[in-house]
Phi, psi and omega in degrees: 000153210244326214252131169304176183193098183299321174286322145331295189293323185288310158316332171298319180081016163264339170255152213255146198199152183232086191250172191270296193237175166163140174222170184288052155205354175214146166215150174226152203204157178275126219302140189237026145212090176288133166300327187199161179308135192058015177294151179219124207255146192225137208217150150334149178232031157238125169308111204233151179289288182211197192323321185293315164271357169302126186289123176300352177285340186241009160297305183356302189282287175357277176324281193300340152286339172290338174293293175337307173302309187315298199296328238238347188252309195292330184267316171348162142282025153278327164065041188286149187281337153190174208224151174234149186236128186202124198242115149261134221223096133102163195324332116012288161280337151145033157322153180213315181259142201238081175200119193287126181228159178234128173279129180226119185231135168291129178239133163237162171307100186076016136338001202016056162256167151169176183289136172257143155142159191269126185281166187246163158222082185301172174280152188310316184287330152301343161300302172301328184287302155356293173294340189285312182303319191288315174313293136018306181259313214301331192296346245229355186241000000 
């Protein structure tokens, strides 16, 4: 990979890391600008940019080590009250570091983390136009 990559490096053993888990397809470690107290991240230890390049063989560990996590924060003395699971793929959505990572973030009541934004309510038929376009690209993967 050509492009520095800090999350590379943390896999590498080139960068300093507080980490929780890790197997030969993932490792997760603590966020070192946590959102709420254990927040944490749990990243690919192959390098992927964003969602698109992600091997489907390693959402699987991905996913599934962030349940681990979830379960493994809740058995904690942080005792969090409930977990947000939360990924962002591509500049937009707030990506900031670009090696697709999952936020498994510990929640309590009035902690000021949440979703901001207003829901919409479309019509059944934009719903439907939606779904056709999207169906549509599926064919295309």
């Amino acid at each position: 990979m050509s492009v520095a990559c800090i999350f590379c490096d943390i896999v590498a053993g080139k960068a300093e890391a507080s980490p929780v888990f890790e197997d030969e397809h993932v490792m997760a470690f603590m966020d070192i600008r946590p959102m709420t107290p254990g927040h944490l991240l749990v990243i690919p230890r192959q390098h992927a940019t964003d969602l698109s390049e992600l091997p489907p063989e390693l959402a699987g560990p991905l996913f599934g080590t962030a349940q681990k996590m979830a379960a493994a924060l809740r058995k904690s003395a942080l005792k969090p009250a409930g977990i947000n699971l939360f990924l962002a793929d591509g500049v937009a959505a707030g990506q900031e570091v670009f090696h697709v990572h999952l936020h498994v973030l510990p929640r309590n009541t009035g902690d000021g983390f949440g979703l901001r934004g207003s829901f919409s309510w479309p019509h059944r038929m934009s719903l439907d136009a939606h779904a056709a376009q999207i169906r549509s690209a599926c064919e295309f993967l």
